[in-house]
C-alpha positions as CSV (number, residue, x, y, z in Angstrom):
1,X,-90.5,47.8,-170.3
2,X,-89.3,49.3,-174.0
3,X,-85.8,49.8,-172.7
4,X,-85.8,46.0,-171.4
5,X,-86.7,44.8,-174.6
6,X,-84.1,46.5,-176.5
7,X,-81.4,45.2,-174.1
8,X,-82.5,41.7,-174.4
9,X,-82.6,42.4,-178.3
10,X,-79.2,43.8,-177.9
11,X,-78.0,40.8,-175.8
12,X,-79.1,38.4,-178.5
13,X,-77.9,40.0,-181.6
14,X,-74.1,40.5,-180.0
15,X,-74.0,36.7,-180.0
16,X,-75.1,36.2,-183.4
17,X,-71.4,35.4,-185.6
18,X,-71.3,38.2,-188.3
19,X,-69.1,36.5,-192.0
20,X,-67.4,38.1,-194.4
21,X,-68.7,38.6,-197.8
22,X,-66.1,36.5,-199.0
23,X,-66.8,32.5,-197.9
24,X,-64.4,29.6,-198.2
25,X,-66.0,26.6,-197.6
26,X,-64.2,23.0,-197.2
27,X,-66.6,20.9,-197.8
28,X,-65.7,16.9,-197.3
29,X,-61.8,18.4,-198.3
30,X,-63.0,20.2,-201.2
31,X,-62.6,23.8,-201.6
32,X,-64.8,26.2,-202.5
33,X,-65.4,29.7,-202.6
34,X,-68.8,32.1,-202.4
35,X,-70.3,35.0,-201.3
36,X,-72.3,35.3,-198.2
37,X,-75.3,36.3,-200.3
38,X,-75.2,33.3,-202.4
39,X,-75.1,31.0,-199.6
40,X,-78.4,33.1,-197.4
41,X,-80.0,33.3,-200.8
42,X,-82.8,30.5,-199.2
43,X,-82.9,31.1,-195.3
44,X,-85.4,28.8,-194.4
45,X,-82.5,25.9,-195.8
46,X,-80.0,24.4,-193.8
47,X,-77.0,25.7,-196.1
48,X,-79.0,29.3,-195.3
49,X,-79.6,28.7,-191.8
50,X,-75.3,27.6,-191.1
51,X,-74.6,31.0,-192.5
52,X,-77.3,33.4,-190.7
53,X,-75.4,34.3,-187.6
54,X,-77.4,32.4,-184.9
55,X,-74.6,29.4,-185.1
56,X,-71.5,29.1,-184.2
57,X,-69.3,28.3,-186.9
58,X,-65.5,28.2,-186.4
59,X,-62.5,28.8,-189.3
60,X,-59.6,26.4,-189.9
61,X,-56.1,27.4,-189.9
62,X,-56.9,28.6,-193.4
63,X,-59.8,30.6,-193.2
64,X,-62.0,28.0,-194.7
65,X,-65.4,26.8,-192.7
66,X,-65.7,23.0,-192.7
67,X,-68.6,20.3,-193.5
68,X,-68.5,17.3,-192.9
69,X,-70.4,16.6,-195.9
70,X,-69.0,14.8,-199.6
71,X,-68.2,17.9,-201.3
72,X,-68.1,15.9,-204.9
73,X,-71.3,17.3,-205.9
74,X,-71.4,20.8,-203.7
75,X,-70.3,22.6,-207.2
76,X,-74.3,21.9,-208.1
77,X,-75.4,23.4,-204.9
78,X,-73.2,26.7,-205.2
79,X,-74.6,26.8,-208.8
80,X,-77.8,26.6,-207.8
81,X,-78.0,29.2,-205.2
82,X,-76.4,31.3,-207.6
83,X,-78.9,31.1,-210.7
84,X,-81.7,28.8,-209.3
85,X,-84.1,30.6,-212.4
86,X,-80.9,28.3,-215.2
87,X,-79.9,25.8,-212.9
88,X,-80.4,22.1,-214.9
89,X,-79.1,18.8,-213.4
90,X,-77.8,17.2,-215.7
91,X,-76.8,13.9,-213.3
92,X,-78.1,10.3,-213.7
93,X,-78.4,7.2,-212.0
94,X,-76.3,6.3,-208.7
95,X,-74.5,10.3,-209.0
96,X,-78.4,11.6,-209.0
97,X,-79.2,9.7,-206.5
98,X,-75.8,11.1,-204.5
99,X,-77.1,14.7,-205.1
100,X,-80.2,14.4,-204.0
101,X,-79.1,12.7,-200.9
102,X,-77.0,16.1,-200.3
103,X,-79.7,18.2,-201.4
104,X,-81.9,16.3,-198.5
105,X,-79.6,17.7,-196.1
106,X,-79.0,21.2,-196.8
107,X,-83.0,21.2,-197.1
108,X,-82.4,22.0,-200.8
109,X,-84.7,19.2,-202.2
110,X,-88.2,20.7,-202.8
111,X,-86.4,24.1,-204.2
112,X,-84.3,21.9,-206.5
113,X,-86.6,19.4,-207.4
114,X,-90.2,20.3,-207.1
115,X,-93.3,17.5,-207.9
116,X,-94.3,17.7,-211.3
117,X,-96.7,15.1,-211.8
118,X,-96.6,13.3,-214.7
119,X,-99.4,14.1,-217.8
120,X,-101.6,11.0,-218.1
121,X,-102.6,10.1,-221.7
122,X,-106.3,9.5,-221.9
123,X,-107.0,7.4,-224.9
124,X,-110.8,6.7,-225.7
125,X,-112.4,4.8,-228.3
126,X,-115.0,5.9,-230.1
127,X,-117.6,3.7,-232.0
């Protein structure tokens, strides 16, 4: 029964796509380079998930893997996987509103922007 196991183990791993520690991402037809590390940093994400192994994930003519995402705010992502501890958005308005929509995707948005409820003011009036 043990030895089963460890064949089906073995089975499943040779089908899971091993990367590089070097990635180059084109992302929308922006480029971009990272570490492996950096982009598995948070598994349980989608950007963490694409680069696990368990999906198939092909290279252009280039050596760059492509999403079909808008890469014009990716930078924030990659900086934020790098140093989520310093990362600060400093965006506004419709470009905030942009990032967060990407951030939605890659399953980014509760790491990046947790609920912080707002302090009420209690003002009372004494006689």
């Amino acid at each position: 029964m043990e030895t089963e196991v460890w064949e089906l183990e073995k089975e499943r791993l040779s089908h899971i796509k091993s990367f590089e520690s070097k990635i180059k991402l084109d992302v929308g037809g922006v480029k971009f380079t990272t570490s492996l590390t950096t982009l598995r940093r948070f598994p349980d994400t989608m950007i963490g998930a694409m680069f696990s192994g368990r999906h198939a994930f092909q290279l252009d003519d280039e050596g760059y893997y492509f999403i079909d995402r808008d890469g014009t705010h990716f930078r924030y992502i990659l900086n934020f996987l790098r140093s989520p501890e310093t990362f600060l958005c400093e965006l506004t308005g419709p470009a905030l509103n942009e990032f967060k929509n990407e951030c939605d995707y890659y399953a980014l948005n509760e790491l990046m922007f947790p609920f912080k409820p707002v302090s009420a003011t209690i003002q009372v009036d004494f006689p």
